[in-house]
C-alpha positions in Angstrom: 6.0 -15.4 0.2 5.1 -11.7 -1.4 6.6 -9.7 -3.8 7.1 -6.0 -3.3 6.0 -4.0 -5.6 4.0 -1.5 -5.1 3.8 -1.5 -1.7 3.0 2.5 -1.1 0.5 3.6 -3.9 -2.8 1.8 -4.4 -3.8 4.5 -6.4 -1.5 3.7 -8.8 -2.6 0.5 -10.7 -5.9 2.0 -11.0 -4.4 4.6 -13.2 -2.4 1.8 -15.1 1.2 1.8 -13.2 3.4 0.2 -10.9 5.8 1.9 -8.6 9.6 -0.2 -8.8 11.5 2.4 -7.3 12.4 5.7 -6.4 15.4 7.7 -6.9 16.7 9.2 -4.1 19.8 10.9 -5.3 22.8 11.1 -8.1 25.8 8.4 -8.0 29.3 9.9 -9.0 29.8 12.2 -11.9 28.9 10.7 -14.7 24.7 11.1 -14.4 24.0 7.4 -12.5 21.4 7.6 -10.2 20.8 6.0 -7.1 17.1 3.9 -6.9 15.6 2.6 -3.3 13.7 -0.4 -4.8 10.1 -1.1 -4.4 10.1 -4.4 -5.5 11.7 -8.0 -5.2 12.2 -8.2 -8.8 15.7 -7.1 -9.3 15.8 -7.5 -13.4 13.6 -3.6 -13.2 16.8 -2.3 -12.4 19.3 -4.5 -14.1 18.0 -5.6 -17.8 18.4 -2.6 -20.1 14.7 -1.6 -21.6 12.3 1.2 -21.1 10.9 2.3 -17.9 8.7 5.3 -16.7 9.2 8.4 -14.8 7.2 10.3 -12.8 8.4 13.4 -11.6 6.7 15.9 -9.1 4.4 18.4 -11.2 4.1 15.6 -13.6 0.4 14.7 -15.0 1.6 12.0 -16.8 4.6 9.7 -16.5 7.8 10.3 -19.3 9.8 7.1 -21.0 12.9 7.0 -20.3 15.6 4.0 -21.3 17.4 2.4 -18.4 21.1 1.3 -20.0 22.4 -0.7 -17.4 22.1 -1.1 -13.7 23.9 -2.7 -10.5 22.8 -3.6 -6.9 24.7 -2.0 -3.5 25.5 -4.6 -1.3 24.6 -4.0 2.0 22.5 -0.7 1.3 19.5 -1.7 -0.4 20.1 0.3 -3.4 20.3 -0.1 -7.2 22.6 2.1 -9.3 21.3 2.4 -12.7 22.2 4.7 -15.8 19.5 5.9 -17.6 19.4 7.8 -21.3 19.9 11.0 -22.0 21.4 11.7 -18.1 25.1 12.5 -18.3 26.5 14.1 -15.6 25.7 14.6 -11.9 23.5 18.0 -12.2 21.0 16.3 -14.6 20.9 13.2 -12.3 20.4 15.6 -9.5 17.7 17.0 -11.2 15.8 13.7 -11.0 15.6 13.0 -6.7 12.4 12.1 -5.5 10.8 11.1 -9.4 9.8 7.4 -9.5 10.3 4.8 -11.3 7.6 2.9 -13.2 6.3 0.3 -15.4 2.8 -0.4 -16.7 0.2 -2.6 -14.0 -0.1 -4.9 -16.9 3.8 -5.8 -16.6 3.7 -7.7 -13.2 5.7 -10.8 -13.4 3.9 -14.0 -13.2 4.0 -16.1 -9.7 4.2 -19.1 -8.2 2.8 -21.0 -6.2 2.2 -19.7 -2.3 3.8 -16.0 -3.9 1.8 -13.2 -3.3 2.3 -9.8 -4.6 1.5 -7.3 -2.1 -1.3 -5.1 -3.8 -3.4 -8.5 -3.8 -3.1 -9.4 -0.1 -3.9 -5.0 1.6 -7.5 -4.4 1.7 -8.0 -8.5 2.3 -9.9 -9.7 5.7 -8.3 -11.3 8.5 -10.6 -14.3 9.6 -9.8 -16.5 12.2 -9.9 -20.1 11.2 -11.0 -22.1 14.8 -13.9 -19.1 15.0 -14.4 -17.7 12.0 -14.3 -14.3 13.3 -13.6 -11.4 11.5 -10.9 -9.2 13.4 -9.4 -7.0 10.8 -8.0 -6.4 7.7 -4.3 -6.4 6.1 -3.1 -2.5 5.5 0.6 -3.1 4.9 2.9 -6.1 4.1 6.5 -5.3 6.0 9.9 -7.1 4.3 11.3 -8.5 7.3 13.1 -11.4 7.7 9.9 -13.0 7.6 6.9 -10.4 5.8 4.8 -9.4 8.5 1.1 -8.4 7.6 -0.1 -5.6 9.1 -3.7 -5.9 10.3 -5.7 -2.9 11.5 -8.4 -4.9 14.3 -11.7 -3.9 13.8 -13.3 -1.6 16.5 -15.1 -4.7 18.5 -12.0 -7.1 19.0 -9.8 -4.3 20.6 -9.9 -3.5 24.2 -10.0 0.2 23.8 -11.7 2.5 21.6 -8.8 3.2 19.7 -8.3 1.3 16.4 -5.1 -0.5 16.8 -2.5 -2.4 14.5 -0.8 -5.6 15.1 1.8 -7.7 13.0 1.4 -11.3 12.5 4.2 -13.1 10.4 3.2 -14.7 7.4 4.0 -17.6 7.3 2.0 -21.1 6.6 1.8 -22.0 10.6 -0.1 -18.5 11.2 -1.9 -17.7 7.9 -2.3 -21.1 6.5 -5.0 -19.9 4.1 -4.9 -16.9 1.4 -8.1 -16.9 -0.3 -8.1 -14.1 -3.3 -11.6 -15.0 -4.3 -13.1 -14.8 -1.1 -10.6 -11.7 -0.4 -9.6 -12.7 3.3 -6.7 -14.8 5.2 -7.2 -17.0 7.9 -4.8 -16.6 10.5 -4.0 -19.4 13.4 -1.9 -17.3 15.9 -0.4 -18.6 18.7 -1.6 -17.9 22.3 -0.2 -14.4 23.2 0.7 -12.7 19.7 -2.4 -11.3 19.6 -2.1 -9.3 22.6 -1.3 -5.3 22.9 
């Protein structure tokens, strides 16, 4: 129902990029590094073409051409080569610098898909009351994607702000409304409760 991508920096697609991925550490010998995805779109990692890189103490992100790229079963991972990085020092070299492409590349969705930067910051209304209790703050992959809603101050019972996770899915958040910027959310009896 969403699309990761992006989940982490809002910030970002104001200044004109998306976050894929970030690479978290060299793969063998030969300069491949290894890329913890941040998005659902596996052809960022896998169709040769250029990319972005944003290193720390970087003002601006670099090009760089990714060559070719693989997924790791079981480990959430991509393994990709990228230009100009040959061996395992230079790969190395590159932990903890992101992976990027411009805001104005996101893929195109279907219906009922949502990518996740459109559904944080949106109010959680529910339908039988009309109600406002919160808003989404996070989208979590799960086996189902689990919006994370932050209640307002008002529909907790102390005066601390607290989160809940309601699955999204059409039988609890049967309406996504971009325009109007809010969900409306039919939980069952009980998953409310902290």
């Amino acid at each position: 129902m969403t699309n990761h991508e992006d989940t982490k920096k809002l910030e970002q697609e104001d200044s004109g990029w998306l976050e894929i991925g970030k690479i978290v550490g060299p793969q063998g010998l030969n300069g491949e590094v290894r890329v913890y995805p941040n998005t659902d779109f596996p052809e960022r990692f896998e169709q040769p073409g250029t990319r972005w890189l944003l290193c720390a103490g970087d003002e601006e992100p670099r090009t760089i051409e990714l060559l070719s790229g693989r997924y790791l079963a079981g480990k959430n991972l991509y393994v990709v080569e990228l230009s100009g990085v040959d061996d395992r020092n230079q790969a190395e070299a590159l932990r903890g610098c992101k992976l990027l492409v411009p805001a104005s590349d996101r893929p195109v969705l279907g219906e009922d898909e949502y990518h996740v930067l459109d559904l944080v910051g949106l109010a959680v209304i529910m339908q039988e009351s009309g109600e406002k209790i919160g808003t989404v703050v996070d989208v979590i992959a799960a086996g189902n994607d689990l919006l994370a809603v932050k209640l307002d101050q008002e529909y907790t019972s102390t005066q601390n702000s607290k989160t809940v996770l309601i699955p999204f899915v059409r039988e609890i958040v049967p309406v996504v409304d971009l325009q109007v910027r809010c969900v409306e959310i039919t939980p069952p009896p009980g998953l409310m409760e902290i």
